[in-house]
N, C-alpha and C positions, 0 to 999 in steps of 0.2 A: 708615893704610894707603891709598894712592892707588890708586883706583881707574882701573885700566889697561884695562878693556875691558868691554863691554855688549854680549850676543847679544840679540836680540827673534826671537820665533818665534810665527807666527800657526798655531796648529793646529785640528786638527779632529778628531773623535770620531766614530763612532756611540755613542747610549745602548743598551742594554743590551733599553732596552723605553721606549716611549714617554712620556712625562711631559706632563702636560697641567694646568693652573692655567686663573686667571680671565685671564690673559694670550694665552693660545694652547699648542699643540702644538709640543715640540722633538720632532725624533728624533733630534736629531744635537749636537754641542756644540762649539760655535767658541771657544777661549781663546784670552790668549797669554801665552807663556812668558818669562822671561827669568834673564837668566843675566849675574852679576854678579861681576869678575873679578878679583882683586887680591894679588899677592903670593903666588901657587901656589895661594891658595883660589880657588873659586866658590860664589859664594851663588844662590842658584834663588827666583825669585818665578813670582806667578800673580797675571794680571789678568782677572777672571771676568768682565767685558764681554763679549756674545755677541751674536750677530748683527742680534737685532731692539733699538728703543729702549722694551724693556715694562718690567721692573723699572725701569731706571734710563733715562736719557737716554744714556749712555755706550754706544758700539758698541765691536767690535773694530775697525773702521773709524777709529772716532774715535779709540780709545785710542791704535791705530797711527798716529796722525796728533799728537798731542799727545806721545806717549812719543817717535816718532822724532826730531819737528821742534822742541821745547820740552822737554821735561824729562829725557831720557837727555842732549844736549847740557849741561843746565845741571851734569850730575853726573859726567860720564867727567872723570876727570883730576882730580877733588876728590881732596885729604884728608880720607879717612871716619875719624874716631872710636867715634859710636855714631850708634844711627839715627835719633837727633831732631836729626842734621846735616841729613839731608835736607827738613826743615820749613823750614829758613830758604832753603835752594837750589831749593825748591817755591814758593818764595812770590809769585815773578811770574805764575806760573798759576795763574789763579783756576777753583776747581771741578775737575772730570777727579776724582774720590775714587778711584774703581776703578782708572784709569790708575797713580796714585802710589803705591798701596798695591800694587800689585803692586812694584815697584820698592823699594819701604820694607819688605818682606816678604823679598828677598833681600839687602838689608841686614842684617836682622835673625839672619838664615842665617849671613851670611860673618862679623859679628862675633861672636857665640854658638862660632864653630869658632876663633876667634882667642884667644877666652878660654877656648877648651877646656871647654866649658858647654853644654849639651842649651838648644836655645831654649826649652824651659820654664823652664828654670833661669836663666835669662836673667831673662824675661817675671820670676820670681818673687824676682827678688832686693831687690824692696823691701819685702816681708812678712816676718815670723816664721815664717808657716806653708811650704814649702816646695810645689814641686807636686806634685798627686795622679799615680799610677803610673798609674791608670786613671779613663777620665772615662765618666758613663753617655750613655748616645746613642739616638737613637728613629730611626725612616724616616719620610718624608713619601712621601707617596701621591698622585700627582695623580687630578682626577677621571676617574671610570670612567663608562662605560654605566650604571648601574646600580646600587640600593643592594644587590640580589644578588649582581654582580659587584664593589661596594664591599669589601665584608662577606670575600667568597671572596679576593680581593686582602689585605686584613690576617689574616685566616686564615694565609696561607701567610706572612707575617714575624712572625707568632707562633709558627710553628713552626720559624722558624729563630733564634728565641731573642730579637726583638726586644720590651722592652716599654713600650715608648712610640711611641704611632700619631698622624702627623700626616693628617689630612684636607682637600687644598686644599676648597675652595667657592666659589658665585660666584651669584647669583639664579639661581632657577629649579632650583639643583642644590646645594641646603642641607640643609633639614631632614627629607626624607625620608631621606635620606644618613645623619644624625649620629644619628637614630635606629634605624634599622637598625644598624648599626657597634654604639652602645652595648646595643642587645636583644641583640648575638649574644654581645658581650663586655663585662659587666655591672660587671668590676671592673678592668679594661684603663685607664690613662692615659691619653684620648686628647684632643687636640685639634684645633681645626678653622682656618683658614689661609685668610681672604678676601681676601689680597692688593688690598684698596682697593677691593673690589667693590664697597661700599652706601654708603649715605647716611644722614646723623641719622634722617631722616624714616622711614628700615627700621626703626630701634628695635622696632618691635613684632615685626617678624621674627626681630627676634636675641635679644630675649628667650626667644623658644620655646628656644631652648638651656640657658636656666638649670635646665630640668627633666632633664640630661644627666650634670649632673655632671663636666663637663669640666673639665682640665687648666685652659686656659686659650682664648680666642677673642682669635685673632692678626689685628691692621692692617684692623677692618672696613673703615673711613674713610679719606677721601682719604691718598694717599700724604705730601701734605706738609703735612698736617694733623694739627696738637696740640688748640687748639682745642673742635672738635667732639668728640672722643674726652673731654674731660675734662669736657660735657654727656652724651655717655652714658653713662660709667661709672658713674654715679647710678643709672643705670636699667634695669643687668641684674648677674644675680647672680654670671654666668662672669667668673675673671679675667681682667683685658683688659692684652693684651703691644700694643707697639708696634715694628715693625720700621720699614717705608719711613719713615717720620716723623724718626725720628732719624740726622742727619748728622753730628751732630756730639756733643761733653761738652755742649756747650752746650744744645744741643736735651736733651739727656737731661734741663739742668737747669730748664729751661722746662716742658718735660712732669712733671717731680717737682713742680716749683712749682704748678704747675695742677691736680694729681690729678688726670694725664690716663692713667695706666696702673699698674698694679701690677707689673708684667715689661716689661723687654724685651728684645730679642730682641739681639742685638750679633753684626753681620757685617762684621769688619774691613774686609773690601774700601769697604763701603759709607759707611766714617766715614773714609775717607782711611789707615788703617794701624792698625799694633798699637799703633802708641803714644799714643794716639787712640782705641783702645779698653780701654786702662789705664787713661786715666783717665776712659773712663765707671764703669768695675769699682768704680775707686776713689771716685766720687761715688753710684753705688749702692748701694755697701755700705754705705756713711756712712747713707744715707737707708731703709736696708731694704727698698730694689726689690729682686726676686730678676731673676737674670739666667740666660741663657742663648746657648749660642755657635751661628747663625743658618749655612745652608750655601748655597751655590750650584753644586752638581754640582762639585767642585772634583776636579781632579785627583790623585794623591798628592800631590802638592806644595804645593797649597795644602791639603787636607787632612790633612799633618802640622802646619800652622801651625796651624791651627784646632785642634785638640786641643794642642798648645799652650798655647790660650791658652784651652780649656777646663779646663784643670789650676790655672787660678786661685782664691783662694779664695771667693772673688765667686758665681761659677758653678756654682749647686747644681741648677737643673732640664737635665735631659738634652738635651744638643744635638742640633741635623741634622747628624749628622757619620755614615753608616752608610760601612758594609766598601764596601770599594772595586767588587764586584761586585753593587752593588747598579746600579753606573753604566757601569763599565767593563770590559771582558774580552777583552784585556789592557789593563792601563793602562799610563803610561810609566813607573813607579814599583813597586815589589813589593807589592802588595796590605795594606792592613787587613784584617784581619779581625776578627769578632765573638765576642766570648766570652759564648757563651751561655749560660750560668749565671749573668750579673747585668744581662746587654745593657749592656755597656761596650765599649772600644777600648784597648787598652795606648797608652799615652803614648810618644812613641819617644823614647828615653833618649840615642842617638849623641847626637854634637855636631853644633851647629847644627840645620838639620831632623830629621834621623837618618834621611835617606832616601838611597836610590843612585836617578840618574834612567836610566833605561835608552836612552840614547846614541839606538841603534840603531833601537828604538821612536819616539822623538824625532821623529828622522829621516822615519820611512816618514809618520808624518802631520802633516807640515809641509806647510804652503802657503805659505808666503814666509818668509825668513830676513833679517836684517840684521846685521851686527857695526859699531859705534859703538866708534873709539878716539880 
């Protein structure tokens, strides 16, 4: 199918309520959109690049500057196949992961509708196992004021049926936090989220956590650091996920080789696409890392992918994938919502994402538009 035309769409949000990590304070959420054209379909991607360079190095600035002037040019007017076309027509750009995988995310949309196939069904068609209807899912919590105000904050997404609690952290706003959090909820799943906060040398700090009983203790250590993560894992008893760290299968298979993690974390954007995070799935499972599907405020749209591709068989601990009003109200998309009687998310079954994008929403929070034919 040739592809005939490429929208990009730089938007903006407010959140819901403000979100705050060892990175700093959003209150607001810069994507962008695109929208990929061929043959009466559109496929819909998301590039969750945001405004500052704290997760990743990638802005929306930059993504908009690599997607308009290098990689929508290398792909308008291809014949697409399947979406591991796009890997060889990526390949003069080196790095941009977020940029491409937005792009390779509405690939993945417009062929899944071609073959008349729910992108799970897509993602799962080299397993036996088909995909789950429903995948379970937890909240993340950025830090509060307060381990009172910690505590009163997971309170209330326990009572709206959530049961798996993530707790960002960051020095200075750790361990008084994670014990508070497990005193008040003693048999709760929760874990804790340092986004690259410490250092080998903390060890003795991150050990006070093994007396918690936690899920797991996600990305103490440097972001692009395997390394030092596979010196401490010797030395505390929580298990240790790795996120920032891994960019690639590759990295995944470095971090296994080294016993530098027992989980981790897999956010498509972040390892360049879905297809690229299949075959982390598929080197995980072989190796019996437990995985889990990693979130970034995403949109409907990127958060119908995302459950997706938590529908793998790979993917047994609960993703950051919560109901859509945990972020947004309205979104451009018809909301998730949570079923709370197991804190899971139905899988959307339509073809390709199984979303409708609401045009007209779209529209009102757009801050620049481009079409590429």
């Amino acid at each position: 199918m040739k592809i005939e035309r490429i929208d990009l769409y730089h938007i903006s949000q407010p959140l819901v309520s403000p979100f705050t990590t060892s990175f700093g304070t959003q209150l607001q959420r810069d994507c962008l959109i695109m929208a990929l054209h061929s043959e009466g379909l559109t496929g819909w991607g998301e590039c969750v690049a945001t405004n500052d360079p704290g997760y990743s190095y990638e802005t929306v600035q930059t993504a908009w500057h690599i997607l308009s002037d290098f990689v929508i040019p290398a792909v308008v007017g291809q014949d697409l196949q399947e979406p591991d076309d796009l890997a060889r027509w990526f390949d003069p750009v080196r790095g941009h992961p977020l940029a491409k995988a937005g792009l390779e995310q509405a690939a993945w949309d417009i062929t899944a509708q071609r073959d008349g196939v729910s992108l799970a069904q897509k993602l799962a068609q080299p397993y036996t196992q088909g995909p789950r209807a429903r995948v379970k899912v937890g909240v993340s919590i950025g830090i509060q004021a307060s381990p009172e105000k910690t505590v009163e904050v997971i309170g209330g997404y326990v009572a709206q049926g959530y049961g798996r609690i993530k707790l960002k952290i960051k020095p200075g706003n750790d361990i008084a936090i994670a014990r508070a959090a497990r005193a008040a909820f003693p048999d709760l799943p929760i874990m804790l989220d340092a986004n690259s906060a410490y250092r080998l040398e903390d060890a003795p700090v991150l050990q006070q956590f093994d007396e918690l009983n936690l899920l797991m203790l996600e990305q103490p250590l440097g972001y692009e650091d395997i390394y030092d993560h596979s010196r401490l894992r010797p030395q505390i008893q929580s298990p240790l996920c790795l996120d920032e760290s891994i960019h690639s299968a590759d990295h995944a298979r470095y971090a296994i080789a080294l016993g530098a993690c027992d989980i981790i974390n897999v956010k498509p954007s972040r390892v360049g696409g879905w297809a690229e995070s299949r075959r982390i799935h598929d080197l995980c499972l072989k190796a019996g890392v437990r995985l889990w599907v990693g979130g970034m405020l995403e949109t409907g749209i990127g958060r119908a992918a995302q459950l997706a591709l938590a529908s793998l068989p790979g993917f047994t601990l609960p993703g950051d994938i919560s109901a859509t009003d945990r972020y947004y109200v309205p979104d451009i998309t018809a909301p998730f919502t949570l079923n709370r009687e197991d804190s899971t998310i139905d899988v959307p079954a339509g073809l390709g994402l199984g979303v409708e994008v609401d045009l007209e929403r779209l529209t009102a929070v757009t801050l620049r538009h481009q079409s590429f034919t």
